[in-house]
N, C-alpha and C positions, 0 to 999 in steps of 0.2 A: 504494500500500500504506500502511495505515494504522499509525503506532510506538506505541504507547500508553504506552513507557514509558521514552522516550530523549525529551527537548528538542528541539527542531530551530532549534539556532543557524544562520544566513549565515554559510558558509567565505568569512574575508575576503580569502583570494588567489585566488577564483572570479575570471577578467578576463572577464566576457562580462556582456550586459545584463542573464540570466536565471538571479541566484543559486539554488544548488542547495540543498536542504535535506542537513543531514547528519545522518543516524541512528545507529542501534545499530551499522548493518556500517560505515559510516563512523568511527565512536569508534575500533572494533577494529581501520581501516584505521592510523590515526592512532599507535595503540598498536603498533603492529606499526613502525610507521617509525621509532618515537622509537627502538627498538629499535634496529633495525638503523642508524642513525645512532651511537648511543654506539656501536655496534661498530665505527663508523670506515669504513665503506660509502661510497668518493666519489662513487656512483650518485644518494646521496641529496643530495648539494651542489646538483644542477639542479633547477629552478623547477619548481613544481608542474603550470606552462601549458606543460610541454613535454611533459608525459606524462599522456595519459588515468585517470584515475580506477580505474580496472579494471585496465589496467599498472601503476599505484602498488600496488593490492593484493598482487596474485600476486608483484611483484617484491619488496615488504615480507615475504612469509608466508616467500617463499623464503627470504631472509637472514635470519630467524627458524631456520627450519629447520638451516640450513647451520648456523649457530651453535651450535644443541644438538647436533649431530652431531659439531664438533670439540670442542665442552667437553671437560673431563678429567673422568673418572667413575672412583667406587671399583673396584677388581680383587680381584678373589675365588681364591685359589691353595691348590686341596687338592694334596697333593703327598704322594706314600710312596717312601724310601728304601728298598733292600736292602742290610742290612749285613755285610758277612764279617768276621770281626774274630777277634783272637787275645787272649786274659786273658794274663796275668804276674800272680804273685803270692809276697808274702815270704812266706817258710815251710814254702811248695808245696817246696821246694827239699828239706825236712830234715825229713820226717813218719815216717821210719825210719832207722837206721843200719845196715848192715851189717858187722860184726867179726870181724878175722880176730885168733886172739888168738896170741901170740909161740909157735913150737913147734909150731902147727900147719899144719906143709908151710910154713913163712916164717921166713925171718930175722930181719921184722921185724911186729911186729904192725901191724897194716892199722886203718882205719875207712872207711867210705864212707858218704856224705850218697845216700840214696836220693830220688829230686826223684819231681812228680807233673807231669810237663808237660800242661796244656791244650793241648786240639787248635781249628783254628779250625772258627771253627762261624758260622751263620746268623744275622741279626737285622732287626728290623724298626723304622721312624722313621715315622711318620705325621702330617701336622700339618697346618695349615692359615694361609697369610696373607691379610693385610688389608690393600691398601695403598692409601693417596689421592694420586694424581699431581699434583694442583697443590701438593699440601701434602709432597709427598716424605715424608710419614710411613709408618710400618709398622709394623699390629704379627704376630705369628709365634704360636701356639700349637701344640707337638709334643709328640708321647710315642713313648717310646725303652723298645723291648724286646730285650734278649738275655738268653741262657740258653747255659751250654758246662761240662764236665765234664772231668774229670779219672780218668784209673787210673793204677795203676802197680802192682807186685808185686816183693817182696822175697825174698830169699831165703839159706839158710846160716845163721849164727848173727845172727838180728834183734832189733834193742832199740828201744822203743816210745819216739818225741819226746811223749806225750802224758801227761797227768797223772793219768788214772785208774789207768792200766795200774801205776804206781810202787805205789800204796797195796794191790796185787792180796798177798793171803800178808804185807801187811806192813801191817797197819792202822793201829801208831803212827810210822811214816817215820821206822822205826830203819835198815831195811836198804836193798832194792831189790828192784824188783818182777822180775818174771818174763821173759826175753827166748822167742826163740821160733825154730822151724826154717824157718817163713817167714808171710807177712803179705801182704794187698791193702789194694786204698784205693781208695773211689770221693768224689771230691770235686765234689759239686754247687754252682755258681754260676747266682745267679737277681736279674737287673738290670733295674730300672726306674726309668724318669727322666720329670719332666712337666715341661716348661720355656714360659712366656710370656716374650714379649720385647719391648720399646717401641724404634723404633731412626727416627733421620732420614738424610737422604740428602744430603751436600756435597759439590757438584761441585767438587771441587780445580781441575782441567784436563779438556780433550779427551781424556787418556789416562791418570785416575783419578778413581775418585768412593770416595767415605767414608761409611760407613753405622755411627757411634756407637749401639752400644745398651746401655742395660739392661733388667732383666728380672729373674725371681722361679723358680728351679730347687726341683724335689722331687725324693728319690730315697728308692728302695728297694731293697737290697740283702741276699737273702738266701744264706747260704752254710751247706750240709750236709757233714760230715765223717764218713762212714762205716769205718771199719777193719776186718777181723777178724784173727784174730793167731790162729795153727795150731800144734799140739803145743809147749806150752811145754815148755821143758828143765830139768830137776830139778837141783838143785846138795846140795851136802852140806848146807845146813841148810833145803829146801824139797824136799817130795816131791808135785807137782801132781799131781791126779786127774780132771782135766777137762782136754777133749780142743782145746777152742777158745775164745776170748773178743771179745767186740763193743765199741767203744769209738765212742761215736758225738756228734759236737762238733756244734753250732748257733751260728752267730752272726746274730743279726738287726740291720740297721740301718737305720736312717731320721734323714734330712735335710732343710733346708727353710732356702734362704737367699739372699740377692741375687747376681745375676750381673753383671759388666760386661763390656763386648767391643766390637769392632770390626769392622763388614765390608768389604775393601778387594777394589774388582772395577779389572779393569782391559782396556778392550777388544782385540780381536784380529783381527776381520774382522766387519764392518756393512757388509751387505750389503741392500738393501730385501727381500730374502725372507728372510733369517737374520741371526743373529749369532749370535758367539763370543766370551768372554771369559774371563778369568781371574781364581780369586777366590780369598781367601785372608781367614783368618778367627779368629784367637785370643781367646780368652775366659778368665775362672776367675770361681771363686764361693766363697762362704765360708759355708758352713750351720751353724747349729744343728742336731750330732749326737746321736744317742740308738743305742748300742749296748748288745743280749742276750745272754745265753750260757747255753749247757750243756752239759754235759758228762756221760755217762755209761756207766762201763764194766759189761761183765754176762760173766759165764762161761755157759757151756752145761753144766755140772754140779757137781758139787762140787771145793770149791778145791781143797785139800790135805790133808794128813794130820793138819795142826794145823786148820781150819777146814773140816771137816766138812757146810758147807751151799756154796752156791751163792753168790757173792757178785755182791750189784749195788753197786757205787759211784757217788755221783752228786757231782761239783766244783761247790762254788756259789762263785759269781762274781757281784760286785755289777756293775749296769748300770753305762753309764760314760756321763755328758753330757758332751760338747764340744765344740770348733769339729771341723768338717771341711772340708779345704781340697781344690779340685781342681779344675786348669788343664784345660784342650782347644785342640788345635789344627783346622781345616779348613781344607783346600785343594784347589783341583782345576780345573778347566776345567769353563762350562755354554753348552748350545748353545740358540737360542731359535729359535722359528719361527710370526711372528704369520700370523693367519688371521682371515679376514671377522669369526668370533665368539669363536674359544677361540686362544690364544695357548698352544703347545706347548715346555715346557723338559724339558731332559737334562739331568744332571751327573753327573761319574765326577770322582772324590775320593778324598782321601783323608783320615782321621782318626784322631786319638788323644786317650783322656783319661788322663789319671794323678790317681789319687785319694791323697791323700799316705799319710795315715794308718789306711788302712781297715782293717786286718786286728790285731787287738785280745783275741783272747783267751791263755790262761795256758797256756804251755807247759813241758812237763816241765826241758827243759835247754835255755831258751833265757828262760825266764821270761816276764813279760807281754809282748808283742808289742806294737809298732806301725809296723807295716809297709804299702807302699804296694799298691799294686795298678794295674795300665794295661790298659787295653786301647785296641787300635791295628790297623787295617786301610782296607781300599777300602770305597767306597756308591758306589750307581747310585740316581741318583732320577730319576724324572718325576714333573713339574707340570702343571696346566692351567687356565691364565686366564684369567677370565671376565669 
């Protein structure tokens, strides 16, 4: 066969009288051994006159082969949590009062803080890592939905925590606004969060590794405050003419700031078809916040005997920039299970955030707020490695 485009040096460890010509699949033989040679193959320590030309190759391509097979390659892990989770929030506690006033059926005149407890409710985590195993690096991209609401109802003699309701019959906030024979509340919470994350991986011991990260968190948090407030009660110097009133609060907010945190795993059964371990995971961040507000009370007909039309009031509140601060903890057990192509994770957890300062607008008898807000419950996630 003719090369037209390879040299044909004399291989000078040919031992026989009848040097061979070495071509193109020769070069590639050559290349293929130097190969597996750096890889440290004692196969290749023995003389070339021990083994046929044709065994050098096949046995070069193999430990070629073998070689890319064990290399370490990037892993690709889409992965979605189910969140259950419970809100806590300052304020939620005191959005009505109930007043038993002295003389009526008491001894003593009464108050009660009417609360709006959150119920737990569903969520979703969705996200995606990237990790390179020779370089123990990682980085993580998720986004974080929940949504959970709030009722409550009041009842007997009711007096409004909220700042429209005061100015209702009293436009220059000589006297006091109007209390009522009873009152709801639907309070809607709407949370989202975008987090990347940069983190490496330091084996401490056989029985912890340490995965440092930081990383870049967004959030959005909006929260709706719906009231109506039923038959207000007339006093000697207010005679109301309208049967019910709407008081409805808006806060919006948005963040945007560095995270730091640490992932601490710690094994608990490696087995060559599974493992188990334990992992545990504290973080906090510090955003640049941007909080909205509004406020606005409305009657469903005319006020009073003194104010003859319908009154809408609307509280203006200047936006407020600031930090916002807010710690997370995770922890929980994850179960692995590699496989020929896709590598299968579980994890049952548990988590909590506490957001310090979240809850920020002007309240009738408690003034500006700055109150925290957590939410805290179990996740189930599956992943799947590619």
């Amino acid at each position: 066969m003719q090369h037209t485009s390879c040299k044909m040096p004399r291989h000078p460890e040919i031992a026989n009288d009848r040097a061979q010509p070495i071509g193109c699949g020769r070069w590639s033989l050559l290349l293929a051994m130097t190969i597996a040679m750096l890889a440290g193959n004692p196969l290749w320590a023995q003389t070339v006159e021990e083994i046929p030309w044709d065994t050098h190759e096949s046995l070069a391509w193999q430990e070629v082969a073998s070689i890319a097979d064990t290399a370490p390659v990037r892993t690709w892990t889409p992965f979605a949590e189910l969140l259950a989770w419970k809100l806590t929030e300052g304020s939620a506690e005191n959005w009505a009062q109930e007043i038993t006033p002295l003389g009526s059926g008491s001894l003593y005149g009464t108050a009660s803080l009417v609360e709006a407890p959150f119920s737990w409710n569903a969520g979703l985590r969705v996200g995606l890592e990237i990790e390179h195993p020779a370089e123990e690096v990682q980085a993580t991209l998720s986004y974080t939905y929940f949504g959970t609401t709030a009722t409550a109802q009041a009842a007997g003699v009711v007096y409004s925590a909220f700042l429209g309701n005061f100015y209702a019959d009293n436009p220059d906030g000589a006297a006091f606004g109007p209390n009522y024979r009873s009152a709801d509340l639907d309070w809607d919470v709407q949370f989202h969060t975008l987090d990347l994350e940069f983190g490496k991986t330091l084996a401490i011991s056989s029985a912890l590794a340490l995965r440092p990260y930081v990383g870049i968190k967004g959030a959005v948090i909006r929260q709706n405050i719906d009231s109506t407030w039923h038959d207000p009660i007339d006093s000697s110097s207010h005679t109301y003419l309208y049967s019910s009133a709407t008081e409805k609060l808006k806060q919006d907010f948005w963040g945007l700031g560095p995270t730091l945190g640490i992932h601490a795993i710690a094994p608990i059964s490696i087995t060559p078809s599974h493992s188990v371990t334990a992992y545990f995971n504290p973080s906090a961040t510090l955003m640049y916040g941007n909080w909205t507000f509004s406020d606005v009370f409305q009657t469903d007909g005319l006020t009073s005997t003194t104010i003859l039309t319908p009154s809408t009031i609307a509280i203006n509140s200047e936006d407020i920039h600031g930090a916002a601060t807010m710690l997370r903890l995770s922890c929980g057990l994850q179960w692995e299970q590699p496989g020929r192509r896709v590598t299968t994770r579980l994890r049952l957890g548990y988590e909590a955030q506490v957001w310090l300062n979240q809850m920020q607008f002007y309240s009738y008898n408690m003034g500006r707020l700055n109150n925290l807000m957590s939410v805290q419950g179990g996740l189930l996630e599956i992943g799947l490695s590619f």
